[in-house]
FISE-862661 format. One record per residue (C-alpha): residue in three letters; residue number from 1; x, y, z. Coordinates in steps of 0.5 Angstrom, whole numbers, plus 500, padded with zeros to 3 digits. Example, Ala and Ser with C-alpha at 12.3 -4.5 7.8 and 13.67 -1.06 7.14 Angstrom:
2
<atom><res>ALA</res><n>1</n><px>525</px><py>491</py><pz>516</pz></atom>
<atom><res>SER</res><n>2</n><px>527</px><py>498</py><pz>514</pz></atom>
! end
This chain:
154
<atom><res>UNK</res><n>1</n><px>268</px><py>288</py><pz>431</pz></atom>
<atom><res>UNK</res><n>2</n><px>274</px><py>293</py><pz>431</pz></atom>
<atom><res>UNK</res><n>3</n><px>275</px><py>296</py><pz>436</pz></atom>
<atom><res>UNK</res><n>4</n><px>279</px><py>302</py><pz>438</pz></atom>
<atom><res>UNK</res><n>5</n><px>281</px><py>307</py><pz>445</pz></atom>
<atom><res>UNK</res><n>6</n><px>286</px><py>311</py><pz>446</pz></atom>
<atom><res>UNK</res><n>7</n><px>287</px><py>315</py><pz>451</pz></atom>
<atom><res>UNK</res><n>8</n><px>287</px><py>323</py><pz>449</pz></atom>
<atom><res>UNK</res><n>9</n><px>292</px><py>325</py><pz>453</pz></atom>
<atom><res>UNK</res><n>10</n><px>290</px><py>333</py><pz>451</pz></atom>
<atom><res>UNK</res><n>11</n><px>284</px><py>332</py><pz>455</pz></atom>
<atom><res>UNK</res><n>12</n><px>287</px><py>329</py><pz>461</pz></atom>
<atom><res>UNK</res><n>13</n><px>291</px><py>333</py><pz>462</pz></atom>
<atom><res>UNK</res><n>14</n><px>286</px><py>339</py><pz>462</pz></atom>
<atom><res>UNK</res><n>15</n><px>281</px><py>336</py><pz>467</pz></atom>
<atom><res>UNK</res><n>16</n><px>288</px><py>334</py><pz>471</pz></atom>
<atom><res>UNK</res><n>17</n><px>291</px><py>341</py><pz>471</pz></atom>
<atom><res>UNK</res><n>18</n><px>283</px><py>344</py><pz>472</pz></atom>
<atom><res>UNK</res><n>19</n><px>282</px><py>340</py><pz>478</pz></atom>
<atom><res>UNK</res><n>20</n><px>290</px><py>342</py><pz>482</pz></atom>
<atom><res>UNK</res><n>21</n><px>289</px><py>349</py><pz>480</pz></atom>
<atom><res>UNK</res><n>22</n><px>282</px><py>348</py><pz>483</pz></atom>
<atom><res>UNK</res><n>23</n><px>285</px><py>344</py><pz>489</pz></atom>
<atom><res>UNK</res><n>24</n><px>290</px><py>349</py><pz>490</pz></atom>
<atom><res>UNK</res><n>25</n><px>285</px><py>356</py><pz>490</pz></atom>
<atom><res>UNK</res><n>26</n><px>280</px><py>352</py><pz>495</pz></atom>
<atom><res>UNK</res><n>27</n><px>287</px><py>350</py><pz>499</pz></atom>
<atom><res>UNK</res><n>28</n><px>289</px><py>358</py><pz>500</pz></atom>
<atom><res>UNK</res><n>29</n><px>281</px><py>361</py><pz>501</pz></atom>
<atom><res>UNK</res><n>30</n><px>280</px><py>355</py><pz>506</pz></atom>
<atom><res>UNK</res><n>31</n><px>287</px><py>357</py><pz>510</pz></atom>
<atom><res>UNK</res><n>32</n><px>286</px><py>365</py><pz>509</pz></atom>
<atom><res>UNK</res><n>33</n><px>279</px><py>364</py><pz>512</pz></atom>
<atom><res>UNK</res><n>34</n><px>283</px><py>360</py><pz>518</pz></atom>
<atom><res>UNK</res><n>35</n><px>289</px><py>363</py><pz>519</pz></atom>
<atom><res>UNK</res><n>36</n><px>288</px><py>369</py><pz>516</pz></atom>
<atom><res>UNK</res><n>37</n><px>295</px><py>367</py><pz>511</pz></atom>
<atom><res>UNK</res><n>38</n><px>296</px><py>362</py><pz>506</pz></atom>
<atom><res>UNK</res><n>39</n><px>301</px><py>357</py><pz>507</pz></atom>
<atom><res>UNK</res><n>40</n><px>304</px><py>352</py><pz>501</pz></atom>
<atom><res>UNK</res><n>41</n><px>309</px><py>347</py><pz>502</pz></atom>
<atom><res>UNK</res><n>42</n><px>313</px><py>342</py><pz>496</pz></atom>
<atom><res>UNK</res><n>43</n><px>310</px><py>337</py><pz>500</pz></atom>
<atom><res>UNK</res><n>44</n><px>302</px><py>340</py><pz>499</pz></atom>
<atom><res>UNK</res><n>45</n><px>304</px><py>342</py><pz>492</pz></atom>
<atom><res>UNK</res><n>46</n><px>306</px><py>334</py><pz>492</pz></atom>
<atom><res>UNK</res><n>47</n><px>300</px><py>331</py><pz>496</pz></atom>
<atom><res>UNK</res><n>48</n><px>295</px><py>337</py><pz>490</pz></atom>
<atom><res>UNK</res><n>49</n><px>298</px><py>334</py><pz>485</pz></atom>
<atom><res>UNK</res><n>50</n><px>297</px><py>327</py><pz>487</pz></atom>
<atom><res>UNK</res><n>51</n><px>290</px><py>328</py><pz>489</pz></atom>
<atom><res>UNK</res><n>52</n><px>289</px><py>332</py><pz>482</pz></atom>
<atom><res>UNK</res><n>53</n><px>292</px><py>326</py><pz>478</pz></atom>
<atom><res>UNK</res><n>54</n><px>288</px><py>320</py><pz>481</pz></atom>
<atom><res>UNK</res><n>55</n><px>281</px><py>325</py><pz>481</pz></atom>
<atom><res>UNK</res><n>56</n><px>282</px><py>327</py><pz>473</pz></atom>
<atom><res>UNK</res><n>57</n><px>283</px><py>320</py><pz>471</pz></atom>
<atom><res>UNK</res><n>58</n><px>277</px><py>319</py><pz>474</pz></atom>
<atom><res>UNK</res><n>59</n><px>273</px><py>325</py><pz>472</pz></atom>
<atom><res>UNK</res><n>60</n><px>276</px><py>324</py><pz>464</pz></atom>
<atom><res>UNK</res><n>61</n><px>274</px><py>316</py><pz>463</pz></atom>
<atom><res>UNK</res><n>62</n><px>267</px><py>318</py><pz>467</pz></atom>
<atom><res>UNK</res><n>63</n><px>267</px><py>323</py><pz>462</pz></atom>
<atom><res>UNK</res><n>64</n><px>271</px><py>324</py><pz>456</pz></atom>
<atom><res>UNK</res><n>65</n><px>274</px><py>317</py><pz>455</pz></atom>
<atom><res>UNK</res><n>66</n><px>271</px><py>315</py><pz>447</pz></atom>
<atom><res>UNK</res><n>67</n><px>271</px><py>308</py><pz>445</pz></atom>
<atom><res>UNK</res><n>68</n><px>268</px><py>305</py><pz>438</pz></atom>
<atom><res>UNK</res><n>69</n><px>268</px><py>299</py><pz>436</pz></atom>
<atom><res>UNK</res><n>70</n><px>265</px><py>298</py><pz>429</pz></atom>
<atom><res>UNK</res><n>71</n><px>263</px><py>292</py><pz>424</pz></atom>
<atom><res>UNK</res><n>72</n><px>259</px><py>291</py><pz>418</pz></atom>
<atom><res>UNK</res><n>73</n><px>253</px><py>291</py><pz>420</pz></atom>
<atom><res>UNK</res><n>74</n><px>253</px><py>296</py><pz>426</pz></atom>
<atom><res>UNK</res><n>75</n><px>257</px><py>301</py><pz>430</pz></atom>
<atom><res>UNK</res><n>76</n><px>257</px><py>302</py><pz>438</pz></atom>
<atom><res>UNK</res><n>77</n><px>260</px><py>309</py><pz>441</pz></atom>
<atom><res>UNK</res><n>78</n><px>262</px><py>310</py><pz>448</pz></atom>
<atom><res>UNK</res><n>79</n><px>264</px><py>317</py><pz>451</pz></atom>
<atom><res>UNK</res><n>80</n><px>265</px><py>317</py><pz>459</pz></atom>
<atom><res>UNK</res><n>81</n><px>258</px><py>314</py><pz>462</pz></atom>
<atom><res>UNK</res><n>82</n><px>254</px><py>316</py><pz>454</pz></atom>
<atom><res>UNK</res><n>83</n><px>253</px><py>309</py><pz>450</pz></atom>
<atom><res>UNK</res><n>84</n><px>250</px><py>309</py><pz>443</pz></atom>
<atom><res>UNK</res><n>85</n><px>250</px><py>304</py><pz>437</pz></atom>
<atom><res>UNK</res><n>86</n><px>248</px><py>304</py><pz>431</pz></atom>
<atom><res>UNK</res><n>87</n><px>247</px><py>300</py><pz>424</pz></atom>
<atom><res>UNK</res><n>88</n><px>251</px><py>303</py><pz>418</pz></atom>
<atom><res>UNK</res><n>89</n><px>244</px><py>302</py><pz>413</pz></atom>
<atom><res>UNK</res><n>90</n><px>240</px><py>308</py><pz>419</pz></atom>
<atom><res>UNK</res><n>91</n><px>244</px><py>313</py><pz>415</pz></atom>
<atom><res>UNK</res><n>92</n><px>244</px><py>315</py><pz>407</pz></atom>
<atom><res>UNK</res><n>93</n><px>250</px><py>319</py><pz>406</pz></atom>
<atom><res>UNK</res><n>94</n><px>258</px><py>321</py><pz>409</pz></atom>
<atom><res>UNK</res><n>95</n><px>262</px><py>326</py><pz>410</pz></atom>
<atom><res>UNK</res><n>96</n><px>269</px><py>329</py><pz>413</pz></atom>
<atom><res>UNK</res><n>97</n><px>268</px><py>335</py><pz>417</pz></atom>
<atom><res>UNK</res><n>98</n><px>275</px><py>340</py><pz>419</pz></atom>
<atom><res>UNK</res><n>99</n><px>272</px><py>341</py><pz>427</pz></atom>
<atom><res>UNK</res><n>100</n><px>279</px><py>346</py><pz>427</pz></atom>
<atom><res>UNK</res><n>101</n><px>284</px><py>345</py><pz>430</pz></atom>
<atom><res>UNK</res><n>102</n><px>287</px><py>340</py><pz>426</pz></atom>
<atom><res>UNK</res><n>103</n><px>282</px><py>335</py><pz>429</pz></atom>
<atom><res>UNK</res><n>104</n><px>277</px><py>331</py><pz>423</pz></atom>
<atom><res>UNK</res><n>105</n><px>270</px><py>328</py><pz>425</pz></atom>
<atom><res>UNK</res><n>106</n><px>266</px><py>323</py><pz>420</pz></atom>
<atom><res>UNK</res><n>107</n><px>259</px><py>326</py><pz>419</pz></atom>
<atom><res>UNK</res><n>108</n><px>254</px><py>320</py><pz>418</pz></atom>
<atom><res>UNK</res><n>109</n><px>247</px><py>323</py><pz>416</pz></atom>
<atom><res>UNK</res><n>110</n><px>240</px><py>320</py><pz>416</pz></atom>
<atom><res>UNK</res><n>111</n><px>236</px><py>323</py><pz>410</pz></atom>
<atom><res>UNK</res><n>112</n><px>234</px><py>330</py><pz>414</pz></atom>
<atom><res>UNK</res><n>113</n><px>239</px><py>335</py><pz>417</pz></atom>
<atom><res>UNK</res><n>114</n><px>240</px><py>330</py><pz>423</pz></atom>
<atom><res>UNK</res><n>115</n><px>247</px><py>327</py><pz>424</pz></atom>
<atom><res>UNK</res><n>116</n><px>251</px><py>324</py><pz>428</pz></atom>
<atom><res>UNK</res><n>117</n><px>260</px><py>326</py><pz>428</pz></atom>
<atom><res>UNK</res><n>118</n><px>265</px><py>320</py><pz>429</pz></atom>
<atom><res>UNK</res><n>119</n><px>270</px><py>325</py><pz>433</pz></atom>
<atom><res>UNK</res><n>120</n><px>276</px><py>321</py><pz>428</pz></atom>
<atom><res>UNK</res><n>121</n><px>281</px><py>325</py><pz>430</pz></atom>
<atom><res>UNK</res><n>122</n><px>281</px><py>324</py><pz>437</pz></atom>
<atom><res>UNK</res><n>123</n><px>280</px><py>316</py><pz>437</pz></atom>
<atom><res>UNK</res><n>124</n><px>288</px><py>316</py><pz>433</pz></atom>
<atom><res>UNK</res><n>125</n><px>283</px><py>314</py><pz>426</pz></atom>
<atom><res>UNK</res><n>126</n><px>286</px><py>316</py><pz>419</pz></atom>
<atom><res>UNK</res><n>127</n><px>281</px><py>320</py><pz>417</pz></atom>
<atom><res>UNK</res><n>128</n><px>280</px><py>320</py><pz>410</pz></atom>
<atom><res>UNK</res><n>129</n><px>281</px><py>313</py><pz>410</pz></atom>
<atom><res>UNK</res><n>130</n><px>276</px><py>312</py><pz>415</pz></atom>
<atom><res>UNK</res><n>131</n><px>271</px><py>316</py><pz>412</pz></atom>
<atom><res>UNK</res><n>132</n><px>272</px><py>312</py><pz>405</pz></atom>
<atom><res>UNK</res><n>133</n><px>271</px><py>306</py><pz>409</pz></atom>
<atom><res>UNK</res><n>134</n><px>264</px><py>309</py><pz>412</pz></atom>
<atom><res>UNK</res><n>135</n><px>262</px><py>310</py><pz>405</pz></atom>
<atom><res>UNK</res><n>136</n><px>263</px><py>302</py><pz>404</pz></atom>
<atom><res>UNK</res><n>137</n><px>259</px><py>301</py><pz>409</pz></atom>
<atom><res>UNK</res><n>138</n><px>253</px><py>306</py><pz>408</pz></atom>
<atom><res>UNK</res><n>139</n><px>254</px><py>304</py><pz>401</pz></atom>
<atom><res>UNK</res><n>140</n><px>254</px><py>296</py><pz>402</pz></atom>
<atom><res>UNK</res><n>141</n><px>248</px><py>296</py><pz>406</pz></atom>
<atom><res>UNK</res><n>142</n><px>243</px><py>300</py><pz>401</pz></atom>
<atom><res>UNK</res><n>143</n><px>245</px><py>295</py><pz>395</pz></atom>
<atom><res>UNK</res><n>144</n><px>240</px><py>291</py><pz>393</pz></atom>
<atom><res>UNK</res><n>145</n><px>242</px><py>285</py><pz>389</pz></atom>
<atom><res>UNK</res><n>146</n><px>239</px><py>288</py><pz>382</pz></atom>
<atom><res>UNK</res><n>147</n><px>240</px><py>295</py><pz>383</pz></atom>
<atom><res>UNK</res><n>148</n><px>247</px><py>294</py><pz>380</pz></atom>
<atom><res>UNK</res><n>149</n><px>245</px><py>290</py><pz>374</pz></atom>
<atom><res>UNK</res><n>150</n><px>241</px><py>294</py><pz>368</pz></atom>
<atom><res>UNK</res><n>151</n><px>235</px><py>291</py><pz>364</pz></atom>
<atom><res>UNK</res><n>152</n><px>234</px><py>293</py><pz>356</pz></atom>
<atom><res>UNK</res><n>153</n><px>230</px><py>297</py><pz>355</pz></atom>
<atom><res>UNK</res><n>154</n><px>226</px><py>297</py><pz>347</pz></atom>
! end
């Protein structure tokens, strides 16, 4: 099984700077109420900032860390605490959606509207390439042995 998970940088860096952000408000309302005056010093914005950086490492691979893992016969995605796996012949049809942004997502459908997005994109994939390699995959399980042959017909 292949397996990719890379860090997404852009969405660490969000839920770190939320949460120094957040840890500097609570900071200042919590010394306002007491003190009636908000002190700040380098080392309490140093001593945040540590505290941000060890929190969002949790909260991000808690929540938003994505890894797949993908074969022949099957595929496996885990998002944070999230897990979901698959079989490539579950789904009839592929496509490559444009999410904006620059960021791309294989779309597997099932024979009605349901359908499931592989973020492409944000697991560091080509995906234009990954989707042709999908295609394959929902392709080669859906053949059966004679359906490529051609019986004459009288």
């Amino acid at each position: 099984m292949k397996t990719t998970a890379p860090l997404q940088i852009g969405n660490l860096l969000k839920t770190i700077a939320f949460l120094f952000f957040g840890l500097l408000i609570l900071w200042g309302l919590i010394n306002y109420l007491m003190m009636r005056q908000v002190y700040l010093h380098w080392l309490l914005l140093l001593f945040n900032l540590l505290v941000a950086t060890g929190l969002g490492w949790w909260f991000y691979k808690r929540m938003y860390h994505t890894t797949f893992s993908y074969d022949r016969d099957g595929f496996e995605i885990e998002r944070g605490d999230s897990r979901l796996s698959a079989r490539w012949r579950d789904y009839s049809r592929v496509s490559l959606v444009h999410l904006g942004l620059g960021e791309f997502a294989v779309r597997l459908y099932k024979d009605g509207e349901d359908f499931l997005q592989i973020p492409a994109s944000s697991l560091k994939l080509d995906p234009s390439e990954f989707r042709f390699q999908v295609m394959e995959f929902v392709k080669g399980q859906e053949r059966g042995p004679d359906l490529g042959a051609s019986s004459p017909r009288r």
